[in-house]
CHARMM internal coordinates of N, CA and C (Angstrom, degrees):
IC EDIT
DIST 1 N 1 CA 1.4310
DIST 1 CA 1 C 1.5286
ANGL 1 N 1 CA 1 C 108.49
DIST 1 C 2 N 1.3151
ANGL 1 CA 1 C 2 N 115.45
DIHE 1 N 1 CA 1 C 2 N 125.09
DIST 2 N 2 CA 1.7169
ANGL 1 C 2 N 2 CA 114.85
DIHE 1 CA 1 C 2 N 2 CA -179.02
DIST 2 CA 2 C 1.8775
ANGL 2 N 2 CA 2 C 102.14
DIHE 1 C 2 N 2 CA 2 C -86.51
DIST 2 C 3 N 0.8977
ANGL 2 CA 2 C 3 N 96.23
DIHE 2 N 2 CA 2 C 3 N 148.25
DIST 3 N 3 CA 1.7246
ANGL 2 C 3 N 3 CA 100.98
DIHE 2 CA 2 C 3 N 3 CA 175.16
DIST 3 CA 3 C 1.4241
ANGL 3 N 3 CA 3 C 107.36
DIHE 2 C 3 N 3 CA 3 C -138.72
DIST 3 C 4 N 1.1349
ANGL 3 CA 3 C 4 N 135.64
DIHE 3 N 3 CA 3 C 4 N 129.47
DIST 4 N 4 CA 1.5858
ANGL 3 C 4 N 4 CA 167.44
DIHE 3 CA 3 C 4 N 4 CA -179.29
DIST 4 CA 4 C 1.4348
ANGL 4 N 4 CA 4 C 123.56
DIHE 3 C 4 N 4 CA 4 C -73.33
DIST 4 C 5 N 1.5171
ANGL 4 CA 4 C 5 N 116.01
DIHE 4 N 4 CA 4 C 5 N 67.89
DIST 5 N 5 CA 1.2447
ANGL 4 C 5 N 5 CA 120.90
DIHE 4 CA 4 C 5 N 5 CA 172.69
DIST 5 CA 5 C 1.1558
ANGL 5 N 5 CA 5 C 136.76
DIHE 4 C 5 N 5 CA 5 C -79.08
DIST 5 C 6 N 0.8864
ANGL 5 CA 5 C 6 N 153.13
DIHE 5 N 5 CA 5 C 6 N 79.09
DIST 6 N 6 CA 1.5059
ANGL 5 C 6 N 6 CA 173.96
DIHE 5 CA 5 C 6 N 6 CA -112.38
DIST 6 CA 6 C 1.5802
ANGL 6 N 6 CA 6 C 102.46
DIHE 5 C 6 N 6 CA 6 C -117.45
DIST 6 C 7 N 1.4871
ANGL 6 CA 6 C 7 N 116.21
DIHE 6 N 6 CA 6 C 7 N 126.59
DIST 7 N 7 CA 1.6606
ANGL 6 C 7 N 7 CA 119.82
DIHE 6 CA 6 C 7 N 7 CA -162.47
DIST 7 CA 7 C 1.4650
ANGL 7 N 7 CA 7 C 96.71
DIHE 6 C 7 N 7 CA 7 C -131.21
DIST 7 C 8 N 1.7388
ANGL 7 CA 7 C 8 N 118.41
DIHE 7 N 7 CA 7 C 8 N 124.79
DIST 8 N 8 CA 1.4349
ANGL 7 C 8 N 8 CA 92.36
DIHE 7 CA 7 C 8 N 8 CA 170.07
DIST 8 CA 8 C 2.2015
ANGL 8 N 8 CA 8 C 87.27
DIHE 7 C 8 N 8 CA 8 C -140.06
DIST 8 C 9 N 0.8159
ANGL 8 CA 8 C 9 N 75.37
DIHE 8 N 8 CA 8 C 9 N 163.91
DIST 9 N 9 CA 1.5688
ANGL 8 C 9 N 9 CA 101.34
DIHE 8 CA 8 C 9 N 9 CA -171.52
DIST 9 CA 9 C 1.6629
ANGL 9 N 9 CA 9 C 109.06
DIHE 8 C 9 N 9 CA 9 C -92.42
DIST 9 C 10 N 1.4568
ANGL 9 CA 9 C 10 N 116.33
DIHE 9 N 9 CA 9 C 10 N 120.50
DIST 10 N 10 CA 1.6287
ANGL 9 C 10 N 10 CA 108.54
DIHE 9 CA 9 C 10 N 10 CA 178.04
DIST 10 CA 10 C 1.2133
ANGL 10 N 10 CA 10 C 101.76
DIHE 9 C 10 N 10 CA 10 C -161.84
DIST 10 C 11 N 1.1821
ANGL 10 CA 10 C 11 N 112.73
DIHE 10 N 10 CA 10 C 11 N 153.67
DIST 11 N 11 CA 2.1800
ANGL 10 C 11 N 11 CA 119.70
DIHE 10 CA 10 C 11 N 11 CA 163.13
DIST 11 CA 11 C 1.7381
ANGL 11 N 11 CA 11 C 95.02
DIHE 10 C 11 N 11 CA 11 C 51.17
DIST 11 C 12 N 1.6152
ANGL 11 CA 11 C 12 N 120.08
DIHE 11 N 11 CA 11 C 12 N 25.63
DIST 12 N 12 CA 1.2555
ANGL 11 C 12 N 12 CA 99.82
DIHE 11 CA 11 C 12 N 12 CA 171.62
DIST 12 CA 12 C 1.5085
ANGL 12 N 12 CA 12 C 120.65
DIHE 11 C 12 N 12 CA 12 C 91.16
DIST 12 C 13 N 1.5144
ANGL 12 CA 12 C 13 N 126.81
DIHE 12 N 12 CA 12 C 13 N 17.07
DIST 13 N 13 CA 1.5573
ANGL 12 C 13 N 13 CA 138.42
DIHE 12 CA 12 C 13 N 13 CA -141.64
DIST 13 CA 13 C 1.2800
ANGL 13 N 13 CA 13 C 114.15
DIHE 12 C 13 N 13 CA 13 C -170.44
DIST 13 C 14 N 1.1661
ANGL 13 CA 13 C 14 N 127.18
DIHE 13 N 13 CA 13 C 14 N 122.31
DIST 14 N 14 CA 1.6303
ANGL 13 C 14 N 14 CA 109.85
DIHE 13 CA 13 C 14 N 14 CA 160.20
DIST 14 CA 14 C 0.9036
ANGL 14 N 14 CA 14 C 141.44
DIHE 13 C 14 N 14 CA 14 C -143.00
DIST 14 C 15 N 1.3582
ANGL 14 CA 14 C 15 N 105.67
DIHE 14 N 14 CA 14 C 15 N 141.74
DIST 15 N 15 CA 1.5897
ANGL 14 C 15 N 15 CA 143.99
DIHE 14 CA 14 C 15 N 15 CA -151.72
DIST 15 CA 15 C 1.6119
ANGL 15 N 15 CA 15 C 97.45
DIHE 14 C 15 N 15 CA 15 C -65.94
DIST 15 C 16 N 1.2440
ANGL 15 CA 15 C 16 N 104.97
DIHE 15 N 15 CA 15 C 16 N 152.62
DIST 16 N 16 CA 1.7188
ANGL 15 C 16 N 16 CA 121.50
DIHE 15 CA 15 C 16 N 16 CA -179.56
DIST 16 CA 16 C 1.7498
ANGL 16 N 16 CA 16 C 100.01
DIHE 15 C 16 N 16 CA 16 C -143.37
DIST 16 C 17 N 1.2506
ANGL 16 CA 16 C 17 N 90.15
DIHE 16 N 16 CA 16 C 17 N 141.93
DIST 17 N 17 CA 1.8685
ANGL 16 C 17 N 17 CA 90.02
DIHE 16 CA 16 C 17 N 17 CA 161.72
DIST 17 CA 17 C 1.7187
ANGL 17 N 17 CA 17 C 97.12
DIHE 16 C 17 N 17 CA 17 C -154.61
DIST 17 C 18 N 1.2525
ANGL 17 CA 17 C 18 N 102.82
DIHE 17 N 17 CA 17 C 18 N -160.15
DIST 18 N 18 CA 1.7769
ANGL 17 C 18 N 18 CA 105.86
DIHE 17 CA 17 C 18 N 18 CA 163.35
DIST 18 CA 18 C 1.5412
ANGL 18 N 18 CA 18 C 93.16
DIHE 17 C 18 N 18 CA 18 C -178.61
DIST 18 C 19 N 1.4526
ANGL 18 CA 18 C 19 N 90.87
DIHE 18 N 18 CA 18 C 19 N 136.31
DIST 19 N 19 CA 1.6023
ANGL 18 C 19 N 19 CA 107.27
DIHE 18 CA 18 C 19 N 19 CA 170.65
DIST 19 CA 19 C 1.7797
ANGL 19 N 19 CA 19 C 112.73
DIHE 18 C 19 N 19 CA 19 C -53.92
DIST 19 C 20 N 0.9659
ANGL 19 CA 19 C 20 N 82.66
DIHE 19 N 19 CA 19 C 20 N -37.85
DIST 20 N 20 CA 2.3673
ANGL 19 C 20 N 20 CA 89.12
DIHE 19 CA 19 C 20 N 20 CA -174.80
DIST 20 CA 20 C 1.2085
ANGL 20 N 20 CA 20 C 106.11
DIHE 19 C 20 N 20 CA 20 C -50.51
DIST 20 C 21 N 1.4116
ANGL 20 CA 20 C 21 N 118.19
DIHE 20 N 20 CA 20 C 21 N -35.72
DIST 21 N 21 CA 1.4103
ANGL 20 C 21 N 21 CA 112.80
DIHE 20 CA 20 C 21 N 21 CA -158.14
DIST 21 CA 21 C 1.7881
ANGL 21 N 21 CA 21 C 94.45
DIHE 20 C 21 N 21 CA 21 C -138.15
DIST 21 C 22 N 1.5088
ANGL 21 CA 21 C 22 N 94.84
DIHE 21 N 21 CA 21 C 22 N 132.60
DIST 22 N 22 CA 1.4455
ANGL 21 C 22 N 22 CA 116.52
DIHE 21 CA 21 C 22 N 22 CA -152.03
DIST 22 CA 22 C 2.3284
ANGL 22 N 22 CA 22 C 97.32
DIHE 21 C 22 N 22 CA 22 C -92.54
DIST 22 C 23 N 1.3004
ANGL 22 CA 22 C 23 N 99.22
DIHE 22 N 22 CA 22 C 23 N 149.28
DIST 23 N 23 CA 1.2987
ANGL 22 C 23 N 23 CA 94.35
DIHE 22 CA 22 C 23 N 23 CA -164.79
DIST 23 CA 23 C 1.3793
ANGL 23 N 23 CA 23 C 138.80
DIHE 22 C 23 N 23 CA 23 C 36.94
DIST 23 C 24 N 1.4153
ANGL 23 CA 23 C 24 N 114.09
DIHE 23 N 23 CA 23 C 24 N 34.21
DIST 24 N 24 CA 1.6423
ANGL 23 C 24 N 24 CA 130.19
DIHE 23 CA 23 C 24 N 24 CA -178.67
DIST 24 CA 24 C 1.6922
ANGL 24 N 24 CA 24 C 101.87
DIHE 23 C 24 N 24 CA 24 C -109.68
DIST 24 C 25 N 1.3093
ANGL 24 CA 24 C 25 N 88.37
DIHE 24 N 24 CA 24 C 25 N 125.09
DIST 25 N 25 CA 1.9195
ANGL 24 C 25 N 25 CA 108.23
DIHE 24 CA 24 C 25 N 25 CA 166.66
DIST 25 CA 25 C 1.2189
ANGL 25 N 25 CA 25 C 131.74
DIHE 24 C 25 N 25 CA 25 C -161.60
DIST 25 C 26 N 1.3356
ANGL 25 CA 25 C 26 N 126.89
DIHE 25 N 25 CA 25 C 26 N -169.01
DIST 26 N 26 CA 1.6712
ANGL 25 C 26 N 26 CA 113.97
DIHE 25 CA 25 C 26 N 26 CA -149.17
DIST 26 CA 26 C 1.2198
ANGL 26 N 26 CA 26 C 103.07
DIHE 25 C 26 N 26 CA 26 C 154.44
DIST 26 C 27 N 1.8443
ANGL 26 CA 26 C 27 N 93.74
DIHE 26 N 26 CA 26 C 27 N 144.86
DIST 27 N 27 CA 1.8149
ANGL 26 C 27 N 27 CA 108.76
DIHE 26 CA 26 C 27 N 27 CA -146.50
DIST 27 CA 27 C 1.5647
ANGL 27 N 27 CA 27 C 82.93
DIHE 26 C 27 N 27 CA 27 C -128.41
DIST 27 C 28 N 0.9762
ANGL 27 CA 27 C 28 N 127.84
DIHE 27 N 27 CA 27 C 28 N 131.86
DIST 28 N 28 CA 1.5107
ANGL 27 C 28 N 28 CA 121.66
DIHE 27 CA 27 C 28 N 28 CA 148.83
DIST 28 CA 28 C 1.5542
ANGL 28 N 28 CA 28 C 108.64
DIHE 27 C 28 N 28 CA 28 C -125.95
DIST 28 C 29 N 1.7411
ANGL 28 CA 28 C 29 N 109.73
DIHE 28 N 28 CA 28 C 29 N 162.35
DIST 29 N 29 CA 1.8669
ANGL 28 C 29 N 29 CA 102.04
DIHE 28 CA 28 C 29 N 29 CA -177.91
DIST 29 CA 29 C 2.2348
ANGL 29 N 29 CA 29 C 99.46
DIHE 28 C 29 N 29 CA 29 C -84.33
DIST 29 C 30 N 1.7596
ANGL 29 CA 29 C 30 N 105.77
DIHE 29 N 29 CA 29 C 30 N -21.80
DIST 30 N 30 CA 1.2433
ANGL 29 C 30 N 30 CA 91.57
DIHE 29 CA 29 C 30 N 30 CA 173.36
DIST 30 CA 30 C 0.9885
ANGL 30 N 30 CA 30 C 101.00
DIHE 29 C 30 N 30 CA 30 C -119.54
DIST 30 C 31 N 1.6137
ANGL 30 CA 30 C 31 N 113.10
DIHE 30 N 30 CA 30 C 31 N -165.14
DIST 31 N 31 CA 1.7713
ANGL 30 C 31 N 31 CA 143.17
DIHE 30 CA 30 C 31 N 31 CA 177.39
DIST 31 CA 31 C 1.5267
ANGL 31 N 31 CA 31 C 90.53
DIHE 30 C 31 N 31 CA 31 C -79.07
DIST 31 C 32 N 1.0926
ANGL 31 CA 31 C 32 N 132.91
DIHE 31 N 31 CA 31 C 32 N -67.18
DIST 32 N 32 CA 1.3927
ANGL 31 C 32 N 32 CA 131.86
DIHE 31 CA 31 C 32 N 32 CA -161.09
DIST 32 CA 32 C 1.6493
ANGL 32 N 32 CA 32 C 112.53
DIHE 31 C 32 N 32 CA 32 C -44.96
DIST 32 C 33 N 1.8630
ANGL 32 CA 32 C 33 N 104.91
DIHE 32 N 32 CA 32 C 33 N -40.26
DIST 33 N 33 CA 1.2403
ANGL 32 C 33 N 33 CA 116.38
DIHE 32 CA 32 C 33 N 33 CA -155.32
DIST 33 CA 33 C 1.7846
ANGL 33 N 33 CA 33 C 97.14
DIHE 32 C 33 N 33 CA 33 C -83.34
DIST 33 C 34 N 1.3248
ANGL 33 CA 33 C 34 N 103.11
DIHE 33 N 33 CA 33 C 34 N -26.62
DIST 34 N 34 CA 1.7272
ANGL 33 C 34 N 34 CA 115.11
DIHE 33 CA 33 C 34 N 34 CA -160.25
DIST 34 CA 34 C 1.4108
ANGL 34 N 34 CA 34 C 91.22
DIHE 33 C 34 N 34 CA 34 C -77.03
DIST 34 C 35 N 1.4649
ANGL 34 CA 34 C 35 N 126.16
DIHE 34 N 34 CA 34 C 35 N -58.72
DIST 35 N 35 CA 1.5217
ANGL 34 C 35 N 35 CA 139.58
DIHE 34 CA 34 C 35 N 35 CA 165.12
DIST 35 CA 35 C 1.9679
ANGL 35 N 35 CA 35 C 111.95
DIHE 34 C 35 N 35 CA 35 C -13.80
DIST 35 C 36 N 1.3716
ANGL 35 CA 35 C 36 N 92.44
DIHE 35 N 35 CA 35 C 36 N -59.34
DIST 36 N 36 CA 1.6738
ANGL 35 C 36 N 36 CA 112.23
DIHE 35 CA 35 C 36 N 36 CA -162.57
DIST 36 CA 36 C 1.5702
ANGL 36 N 36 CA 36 C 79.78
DIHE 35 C 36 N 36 CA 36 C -75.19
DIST 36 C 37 N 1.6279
ANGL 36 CA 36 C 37 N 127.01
DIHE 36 N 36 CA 36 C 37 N -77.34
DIST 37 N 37 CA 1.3517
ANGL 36 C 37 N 37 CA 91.77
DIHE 36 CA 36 C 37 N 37 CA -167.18
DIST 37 CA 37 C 1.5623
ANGL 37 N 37 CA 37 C 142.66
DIHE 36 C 37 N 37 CA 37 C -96.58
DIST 37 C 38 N 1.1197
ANGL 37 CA 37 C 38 N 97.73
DIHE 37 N 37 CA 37 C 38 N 47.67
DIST 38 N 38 CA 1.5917
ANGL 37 C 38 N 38 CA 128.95
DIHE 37 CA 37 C 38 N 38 CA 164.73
DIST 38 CA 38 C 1.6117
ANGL 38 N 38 CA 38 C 112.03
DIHE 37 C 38 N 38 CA 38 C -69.09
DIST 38 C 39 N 1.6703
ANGL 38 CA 38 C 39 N 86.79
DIHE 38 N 38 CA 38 C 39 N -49.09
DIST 39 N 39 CA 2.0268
ANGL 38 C 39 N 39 CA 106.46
DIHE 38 CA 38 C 39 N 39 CA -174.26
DIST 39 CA 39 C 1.3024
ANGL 39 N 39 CA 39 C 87.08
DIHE 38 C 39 N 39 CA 39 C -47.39
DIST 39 C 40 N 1.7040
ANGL 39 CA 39 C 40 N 95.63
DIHE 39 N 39 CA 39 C 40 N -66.99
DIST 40 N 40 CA 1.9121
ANGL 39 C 40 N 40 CA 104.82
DIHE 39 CA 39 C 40 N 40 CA -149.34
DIST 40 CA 40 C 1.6965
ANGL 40 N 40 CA 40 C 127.56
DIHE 39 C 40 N 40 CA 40 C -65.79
DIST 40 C 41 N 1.7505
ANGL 40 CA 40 C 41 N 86.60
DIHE 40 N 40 CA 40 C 41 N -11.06
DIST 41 N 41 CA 1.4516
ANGL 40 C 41 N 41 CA 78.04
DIHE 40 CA 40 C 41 N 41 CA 177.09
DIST 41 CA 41 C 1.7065
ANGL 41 N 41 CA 41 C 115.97
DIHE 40 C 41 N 41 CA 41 C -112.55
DIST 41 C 42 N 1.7316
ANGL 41 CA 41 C 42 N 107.24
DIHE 41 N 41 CA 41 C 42 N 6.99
DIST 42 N 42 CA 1.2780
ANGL 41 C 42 N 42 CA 85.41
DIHE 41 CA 41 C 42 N 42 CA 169.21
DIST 42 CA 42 C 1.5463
ANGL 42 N 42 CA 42 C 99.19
DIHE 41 C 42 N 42 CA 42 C -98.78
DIST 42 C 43 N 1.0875
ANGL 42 CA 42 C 43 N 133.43
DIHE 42 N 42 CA 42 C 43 N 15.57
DIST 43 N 43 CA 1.2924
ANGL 42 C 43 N 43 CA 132.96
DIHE 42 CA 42 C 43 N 43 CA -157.82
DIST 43 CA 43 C 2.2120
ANGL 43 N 43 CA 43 C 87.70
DIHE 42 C 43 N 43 CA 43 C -94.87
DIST 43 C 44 N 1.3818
ANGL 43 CA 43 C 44 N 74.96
DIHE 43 N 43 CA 43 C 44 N -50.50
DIST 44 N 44 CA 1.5852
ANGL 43 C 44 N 44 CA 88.03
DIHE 43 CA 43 C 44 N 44 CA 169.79
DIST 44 CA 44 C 1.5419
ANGL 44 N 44 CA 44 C 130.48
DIHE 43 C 44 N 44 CA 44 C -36.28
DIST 44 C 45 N 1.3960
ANGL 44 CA 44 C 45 N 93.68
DIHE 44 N 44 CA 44 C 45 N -74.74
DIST 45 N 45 CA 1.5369
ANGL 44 C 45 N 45 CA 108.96
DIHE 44 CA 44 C 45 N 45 CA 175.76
DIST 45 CA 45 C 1.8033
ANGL 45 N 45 CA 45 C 112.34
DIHE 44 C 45 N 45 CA 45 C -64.46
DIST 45 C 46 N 1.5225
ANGL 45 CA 45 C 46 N 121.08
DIHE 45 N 45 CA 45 C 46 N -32.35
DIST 46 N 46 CA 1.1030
ANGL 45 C 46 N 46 CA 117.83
DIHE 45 CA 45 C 46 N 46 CA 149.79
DIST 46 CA 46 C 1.4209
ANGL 46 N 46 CA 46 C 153.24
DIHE 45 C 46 N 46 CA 46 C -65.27
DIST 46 C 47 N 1.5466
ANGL 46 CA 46 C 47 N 99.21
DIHE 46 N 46 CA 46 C 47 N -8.04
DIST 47 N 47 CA 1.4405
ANGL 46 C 47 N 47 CA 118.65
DIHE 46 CA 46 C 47 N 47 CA -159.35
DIST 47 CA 47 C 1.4033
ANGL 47 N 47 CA 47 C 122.01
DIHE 46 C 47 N 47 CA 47 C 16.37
DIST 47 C 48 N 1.4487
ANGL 47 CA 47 C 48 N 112.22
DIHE 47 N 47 CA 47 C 48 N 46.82
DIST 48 N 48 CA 1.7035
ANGL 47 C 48 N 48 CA 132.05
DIHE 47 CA 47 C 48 N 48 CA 163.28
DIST 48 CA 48 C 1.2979
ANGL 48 N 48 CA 48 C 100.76
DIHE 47 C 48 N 48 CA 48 C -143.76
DIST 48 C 49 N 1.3820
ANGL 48 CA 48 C 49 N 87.74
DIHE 48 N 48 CA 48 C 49 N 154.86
DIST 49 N 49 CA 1.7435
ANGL 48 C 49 N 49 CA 93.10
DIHE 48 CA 48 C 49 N 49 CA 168.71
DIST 49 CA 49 C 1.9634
ANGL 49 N 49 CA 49 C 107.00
DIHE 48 C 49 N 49 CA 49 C -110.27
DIST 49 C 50 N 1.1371
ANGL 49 CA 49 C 50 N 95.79
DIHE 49 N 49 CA 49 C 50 N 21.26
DIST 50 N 50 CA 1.3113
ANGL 49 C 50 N 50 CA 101.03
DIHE 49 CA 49 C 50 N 50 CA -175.73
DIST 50 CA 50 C 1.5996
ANGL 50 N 50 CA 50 C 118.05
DIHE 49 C 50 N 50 CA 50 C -87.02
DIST 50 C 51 N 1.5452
ANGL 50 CA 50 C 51 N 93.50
DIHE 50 N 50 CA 50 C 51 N 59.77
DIST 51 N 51 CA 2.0565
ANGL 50 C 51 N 51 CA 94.38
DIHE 50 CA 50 C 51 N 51 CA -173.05
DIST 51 CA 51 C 1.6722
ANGL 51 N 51 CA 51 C 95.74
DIHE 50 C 51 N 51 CA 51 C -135.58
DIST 51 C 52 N 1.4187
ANGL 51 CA 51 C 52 N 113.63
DIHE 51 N 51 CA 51 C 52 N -178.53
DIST 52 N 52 CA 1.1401
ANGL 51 C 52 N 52 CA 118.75
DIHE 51 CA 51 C 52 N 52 CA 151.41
DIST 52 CA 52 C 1.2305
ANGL 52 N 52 CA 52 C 116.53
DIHE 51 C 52 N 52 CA 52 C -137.64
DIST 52 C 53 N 1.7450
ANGL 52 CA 52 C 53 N 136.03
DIHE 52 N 52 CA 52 C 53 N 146.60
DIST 53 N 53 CA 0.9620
ANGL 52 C 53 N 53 CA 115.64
DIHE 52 CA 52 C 53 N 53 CA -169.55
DIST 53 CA 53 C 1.3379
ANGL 53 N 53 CA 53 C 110.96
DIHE 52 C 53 N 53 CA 53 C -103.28
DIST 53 C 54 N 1.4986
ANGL 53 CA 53 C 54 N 115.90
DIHE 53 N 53 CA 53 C 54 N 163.26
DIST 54 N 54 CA 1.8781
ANGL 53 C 54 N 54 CA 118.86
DIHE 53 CA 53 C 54 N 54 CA -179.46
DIST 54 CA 54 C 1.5912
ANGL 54 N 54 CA 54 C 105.27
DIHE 53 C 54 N 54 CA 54 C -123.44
DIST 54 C 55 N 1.0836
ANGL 54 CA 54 C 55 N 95.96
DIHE 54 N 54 CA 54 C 55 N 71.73
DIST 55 N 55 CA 1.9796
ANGL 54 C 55 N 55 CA 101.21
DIHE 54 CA 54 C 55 N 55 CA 165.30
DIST 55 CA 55 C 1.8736
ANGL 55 N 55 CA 55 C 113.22
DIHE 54 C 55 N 55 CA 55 C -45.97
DIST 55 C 56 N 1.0246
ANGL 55 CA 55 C 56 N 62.34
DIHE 55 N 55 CA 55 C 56 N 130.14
DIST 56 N 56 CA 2.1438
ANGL 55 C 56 N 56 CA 101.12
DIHE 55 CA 55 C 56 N 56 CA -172.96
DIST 56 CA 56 C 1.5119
ANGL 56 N 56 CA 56 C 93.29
DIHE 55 C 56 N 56 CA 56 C -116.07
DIST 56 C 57 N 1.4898
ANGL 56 CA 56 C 57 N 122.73
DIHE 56 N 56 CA 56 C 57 N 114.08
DIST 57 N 57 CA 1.3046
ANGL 56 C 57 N 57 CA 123.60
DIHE 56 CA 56 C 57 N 57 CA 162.37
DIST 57 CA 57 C 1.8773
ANGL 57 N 57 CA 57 C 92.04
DIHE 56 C 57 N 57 CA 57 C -103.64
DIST 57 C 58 N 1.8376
ANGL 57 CA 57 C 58 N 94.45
DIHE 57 N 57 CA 57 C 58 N 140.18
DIST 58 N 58 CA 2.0954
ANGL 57 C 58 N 58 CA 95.70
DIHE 57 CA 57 C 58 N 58 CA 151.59
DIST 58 CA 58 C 1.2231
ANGL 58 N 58 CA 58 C 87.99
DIHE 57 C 58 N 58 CA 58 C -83.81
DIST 58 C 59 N 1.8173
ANGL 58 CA 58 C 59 N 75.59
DIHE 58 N 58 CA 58 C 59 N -179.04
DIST 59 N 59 CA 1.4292
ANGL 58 C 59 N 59 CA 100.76
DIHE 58 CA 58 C 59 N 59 CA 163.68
DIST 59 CA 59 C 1.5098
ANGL 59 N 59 CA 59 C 145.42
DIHE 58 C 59 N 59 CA 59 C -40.89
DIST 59 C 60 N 1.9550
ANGL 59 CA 59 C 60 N 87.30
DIHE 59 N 59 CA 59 C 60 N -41.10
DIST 60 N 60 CA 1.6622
ANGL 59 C 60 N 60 CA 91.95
DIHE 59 CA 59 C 60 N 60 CA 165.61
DIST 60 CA 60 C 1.6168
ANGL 60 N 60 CA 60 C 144.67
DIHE 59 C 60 N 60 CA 60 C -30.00
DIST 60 C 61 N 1.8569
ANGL 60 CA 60 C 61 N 78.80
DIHE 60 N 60 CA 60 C 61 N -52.06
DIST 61 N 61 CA 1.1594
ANGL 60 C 61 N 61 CA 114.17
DIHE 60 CA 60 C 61 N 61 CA -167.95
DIST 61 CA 61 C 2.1192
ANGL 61 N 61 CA 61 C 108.71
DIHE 60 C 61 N 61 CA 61 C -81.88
DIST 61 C 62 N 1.4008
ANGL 61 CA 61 C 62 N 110.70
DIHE 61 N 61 CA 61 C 62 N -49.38
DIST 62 N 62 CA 1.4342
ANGL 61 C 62 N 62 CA 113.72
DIHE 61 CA 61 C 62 N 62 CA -151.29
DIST 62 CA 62 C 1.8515
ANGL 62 N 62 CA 62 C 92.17
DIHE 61 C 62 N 62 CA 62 C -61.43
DIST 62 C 63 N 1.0746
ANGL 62 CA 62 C 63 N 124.20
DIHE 62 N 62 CA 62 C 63 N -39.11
DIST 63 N 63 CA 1.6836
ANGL 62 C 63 N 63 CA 117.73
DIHE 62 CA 62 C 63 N 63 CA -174.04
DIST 63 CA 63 C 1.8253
ANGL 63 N 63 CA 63 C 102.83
DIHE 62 C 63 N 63 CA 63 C -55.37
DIST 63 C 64 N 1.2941
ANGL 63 CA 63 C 64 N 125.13
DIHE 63 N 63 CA 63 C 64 N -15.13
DIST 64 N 64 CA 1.7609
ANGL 63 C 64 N 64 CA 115.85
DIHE 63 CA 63 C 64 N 64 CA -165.70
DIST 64 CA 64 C 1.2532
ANGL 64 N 64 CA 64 C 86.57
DIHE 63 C 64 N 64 CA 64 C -101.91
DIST 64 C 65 N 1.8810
ANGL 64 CA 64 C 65 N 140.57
DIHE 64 N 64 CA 64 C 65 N -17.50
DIST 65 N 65 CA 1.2642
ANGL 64 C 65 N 65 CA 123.61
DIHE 64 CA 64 C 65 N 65 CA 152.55
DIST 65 CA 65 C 1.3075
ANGL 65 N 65 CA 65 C 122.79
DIHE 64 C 65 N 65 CA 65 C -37.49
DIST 65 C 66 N 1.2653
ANGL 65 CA 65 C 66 N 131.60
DIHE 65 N 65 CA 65 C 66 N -47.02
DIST 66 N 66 CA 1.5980
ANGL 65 C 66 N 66 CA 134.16
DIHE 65 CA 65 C 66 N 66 CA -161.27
DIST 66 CA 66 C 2.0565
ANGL 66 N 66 CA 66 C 96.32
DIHE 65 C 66 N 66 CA 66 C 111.08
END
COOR INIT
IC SEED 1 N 1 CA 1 C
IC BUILD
């Protein structure tokens, strides 16, 4: 199952949500940290680990890619 994580960058932080999964979000201070709990919390709200995720950066976010 693919799931749709959506990353946006603000106040220094970034924000995660995903359309798949209804009232789910999440602050991390990095990418690395936001990444890790992306795993854990759709793993969470899914109680499988049987997904993969498809990171969606906005705009906020795609310029701190490079």
């Amino acid at each position: 199952m693919n799931i749709r994580v959506v990353y946006q960058f603000e106040g220094g932080a970034w924000h995660l949500s995903s359309p798949d999964i209804k009232r789910w979000v999440g602050g991390a201070k990095t990418l690395t940290e936001a990444r890790k709990l992306a795993i854990e919390g759709v793993e969470f709200c899914l109680e499988s680990k049987d997904f993969i995720i498809e990171e969606i950066f906005d705009l906020s976010a795609s310029y701190r890619l490079g």
